[in-house]
C-alpha positions as CSV (number, residue, x, y, z in Angstrom):
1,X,-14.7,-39.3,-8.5
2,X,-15.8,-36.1,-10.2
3,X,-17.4,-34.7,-7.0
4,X,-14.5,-35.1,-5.3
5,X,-12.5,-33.7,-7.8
6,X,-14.8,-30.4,-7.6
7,X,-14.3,-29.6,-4.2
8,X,-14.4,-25.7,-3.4
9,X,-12.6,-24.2,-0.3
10,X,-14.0,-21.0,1.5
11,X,-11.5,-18.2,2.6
12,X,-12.9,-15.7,5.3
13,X,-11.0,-13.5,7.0
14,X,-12.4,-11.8,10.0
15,X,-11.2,-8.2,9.3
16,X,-11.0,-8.6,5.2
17,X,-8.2,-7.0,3.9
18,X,-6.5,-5.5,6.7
19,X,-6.6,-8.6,8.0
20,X,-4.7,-9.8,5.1
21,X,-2.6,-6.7,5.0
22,X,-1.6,-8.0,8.5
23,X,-1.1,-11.6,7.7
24,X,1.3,-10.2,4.9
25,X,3.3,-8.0,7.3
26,X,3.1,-10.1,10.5
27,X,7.2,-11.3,9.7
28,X,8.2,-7.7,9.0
29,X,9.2,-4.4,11.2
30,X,6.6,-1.9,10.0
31,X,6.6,1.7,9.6
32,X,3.3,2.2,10.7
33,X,1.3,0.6,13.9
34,X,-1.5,-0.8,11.7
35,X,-2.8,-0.6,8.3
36,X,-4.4,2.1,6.6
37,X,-7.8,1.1,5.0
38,X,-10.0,3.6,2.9
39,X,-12.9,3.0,0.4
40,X,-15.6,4.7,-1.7
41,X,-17.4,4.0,-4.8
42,X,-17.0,5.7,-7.9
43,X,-18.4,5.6,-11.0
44,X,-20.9,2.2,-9.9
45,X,-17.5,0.5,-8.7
46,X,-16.4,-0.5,-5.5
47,X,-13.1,0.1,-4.5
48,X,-11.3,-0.9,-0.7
49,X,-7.9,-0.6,-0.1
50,X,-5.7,-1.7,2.9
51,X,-1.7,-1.1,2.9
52,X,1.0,-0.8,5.5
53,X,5.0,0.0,5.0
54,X,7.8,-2.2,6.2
55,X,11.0,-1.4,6.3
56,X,11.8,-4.2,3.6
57,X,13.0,-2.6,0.1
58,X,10.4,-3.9,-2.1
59,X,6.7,-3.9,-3.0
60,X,4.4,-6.1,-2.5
61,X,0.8,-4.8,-4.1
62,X,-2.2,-7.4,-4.8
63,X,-5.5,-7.2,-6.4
64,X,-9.3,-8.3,-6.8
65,X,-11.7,-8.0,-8.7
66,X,-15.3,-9.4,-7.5
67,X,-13.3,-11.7,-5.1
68,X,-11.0,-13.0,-7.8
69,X,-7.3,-13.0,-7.0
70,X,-5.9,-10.8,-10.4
71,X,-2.4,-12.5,-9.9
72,X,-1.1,-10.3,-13.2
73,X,-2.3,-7.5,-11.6
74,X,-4.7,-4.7,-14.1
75,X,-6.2,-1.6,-14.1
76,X,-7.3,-1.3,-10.7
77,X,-3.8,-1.7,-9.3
78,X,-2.5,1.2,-11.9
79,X,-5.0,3.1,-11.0
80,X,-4.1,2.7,-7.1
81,X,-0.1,2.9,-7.9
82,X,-0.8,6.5,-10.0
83,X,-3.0,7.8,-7.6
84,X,-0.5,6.9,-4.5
85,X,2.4,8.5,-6.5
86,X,0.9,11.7,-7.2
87,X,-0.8,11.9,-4.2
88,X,2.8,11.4,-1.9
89,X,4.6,13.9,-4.2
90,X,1.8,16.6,-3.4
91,X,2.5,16.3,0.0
92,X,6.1,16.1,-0.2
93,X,6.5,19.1,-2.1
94,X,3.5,20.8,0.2
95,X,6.0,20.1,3.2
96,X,9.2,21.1,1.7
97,X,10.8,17.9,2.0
98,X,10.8,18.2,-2.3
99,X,12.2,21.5,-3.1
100,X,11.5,22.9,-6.5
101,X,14.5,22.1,-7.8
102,X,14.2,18.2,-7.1
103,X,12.8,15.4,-9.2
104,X,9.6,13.8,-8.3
105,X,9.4,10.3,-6.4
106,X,9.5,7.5,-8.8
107,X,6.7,5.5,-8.3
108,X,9.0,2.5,-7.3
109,X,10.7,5.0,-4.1
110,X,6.7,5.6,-3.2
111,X,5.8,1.8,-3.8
112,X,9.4,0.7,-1.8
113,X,8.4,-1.2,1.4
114,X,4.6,-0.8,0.7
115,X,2.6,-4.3,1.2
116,X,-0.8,-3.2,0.0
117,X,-4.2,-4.9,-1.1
118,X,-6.5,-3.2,-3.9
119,X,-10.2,-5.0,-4.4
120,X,-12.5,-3.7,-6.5
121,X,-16.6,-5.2,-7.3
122,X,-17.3,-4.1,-11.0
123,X,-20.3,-4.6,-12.3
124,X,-18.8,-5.6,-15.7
125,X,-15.4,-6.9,-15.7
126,X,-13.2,-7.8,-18.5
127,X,-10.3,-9.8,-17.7
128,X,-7.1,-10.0,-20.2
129,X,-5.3,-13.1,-21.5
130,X,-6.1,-16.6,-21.2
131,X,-6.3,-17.2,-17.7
132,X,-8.5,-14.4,-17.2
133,X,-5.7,-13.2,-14.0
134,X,-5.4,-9.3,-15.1
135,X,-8.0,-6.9,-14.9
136,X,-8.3,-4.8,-18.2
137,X,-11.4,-2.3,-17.3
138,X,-10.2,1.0,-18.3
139,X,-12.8,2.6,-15.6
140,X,-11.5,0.6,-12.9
141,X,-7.9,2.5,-13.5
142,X,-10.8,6.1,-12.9
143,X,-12.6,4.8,-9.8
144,X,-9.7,3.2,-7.8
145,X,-7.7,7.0,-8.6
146,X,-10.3,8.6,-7.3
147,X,-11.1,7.2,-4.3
148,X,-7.9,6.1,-3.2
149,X,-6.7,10.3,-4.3
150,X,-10.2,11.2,-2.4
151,X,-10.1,8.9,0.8
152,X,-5.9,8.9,1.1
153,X,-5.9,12.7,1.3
154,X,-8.7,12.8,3.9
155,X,-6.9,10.4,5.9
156,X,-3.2,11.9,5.5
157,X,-4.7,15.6,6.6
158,X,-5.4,13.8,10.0
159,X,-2.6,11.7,10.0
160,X,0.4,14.3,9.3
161,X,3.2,11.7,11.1
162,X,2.1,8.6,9.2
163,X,2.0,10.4,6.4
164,X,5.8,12.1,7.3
165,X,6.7,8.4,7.9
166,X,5.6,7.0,4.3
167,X,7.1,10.1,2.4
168,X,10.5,8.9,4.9
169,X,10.3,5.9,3.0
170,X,10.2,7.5,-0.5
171,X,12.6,9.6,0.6
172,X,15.4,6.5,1.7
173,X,14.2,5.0,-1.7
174,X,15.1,8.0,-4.0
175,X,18.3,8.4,-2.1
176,X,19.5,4.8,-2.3
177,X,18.1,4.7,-6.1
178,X,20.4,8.2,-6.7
179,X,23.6,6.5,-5.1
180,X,23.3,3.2,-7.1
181,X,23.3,5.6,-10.3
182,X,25.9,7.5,-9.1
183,X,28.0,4.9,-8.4
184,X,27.8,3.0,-12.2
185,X,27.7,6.7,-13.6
186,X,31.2,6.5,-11.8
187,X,32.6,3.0,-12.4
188,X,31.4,3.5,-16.0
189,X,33.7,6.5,-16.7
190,X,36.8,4.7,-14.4
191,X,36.6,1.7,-17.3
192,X,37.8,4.9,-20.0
193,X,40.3,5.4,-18.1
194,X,41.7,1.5,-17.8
């Protein structure tokens, strides 16, 4: 029947997003003892964020929007993924583990081993494509920066071996990234010679 076929299931999760943060890592060795959560407003948005490293070499970064799963991502999460990046550069290069001479972090080295959760309550959303699954709200890129550049920083200055511990994971990113190019940089030129 049609009522039947409308059926709505409820989610809750006791500790919201950390809690999922922690359902996401529960398989994996992680860097840190529990997740990170900040949040603010900015801007008449509302922006939480929950993440935690493994020592897994890949991301795994998922958003919301008013409670709807944005499975192609959006603004919010570029707006968390800039912020992150420039944010774990600062401090590397504030702590000498960048010298002048190096390259930034990519953001994939920053974003390597990160499982995070972005979820953001705009009071006007505009969602992209057909299935309505990205977010496409230029001002949610603004407010999720700034808090997550705001509320990050505050939390790193307190934090300084967490902090050492995520930029470690950047660090083994960059490194392992650098050696891959190395190495086809190298088989490339041994093919000239064959």
């Amino acid at each position: 029947t049609r009522e039947e076929r409308s059926r709505v299931n409820h989610f809750h999760e006791e500790e919201g997003i950390i809690g999922l943060v922690k359902s996401m890592t529960k398989d994996s060795e992680t860097v840190q003892d529990a997740p990170v959560s900040v949040s603010g407003k900015s801007d008449g948005i509302e922006v939480e964020c929950a993440f935690q490293y493994t020592t897994e070499f890949h991301e795994n970064v998922t958003g919301f929007c008013n409670s709807i799963y944005t499975t192609e991502g959006g603004t919010h999460l570029t707006g968390f993924k800039t912020a992150l990046t420039t944010l774990i550069n600062t401090y590397a290069r504030e702590l000498g583990i960048l010298k002048e001479k190096d390259a930034n972090f990519t953001g994939a080295d920053v974003r390597n081993g990160l499982v995070a959760v972005v979820s953001v309550r705009h009071p006007d959303p505009r969602f992209e494509g057909q299935t309505k699954t990205k977010l496409d709200n230029p001002d949610a890129a603004k407010a999720v920066s700034s808090v997550i550049s705001e509320q990050l920083q505050m939390y790193f200055d307190r934090h300084l071996e967490e902090l050492k511990a995520v930029i470690g994971c950047a660090e083994k990113s960059a490194k392992i990234r650098k050696a891959e190019k190395n190495k086809n940089k190298y088989a490339d030129k041994a093919e000239v010679f064959f």
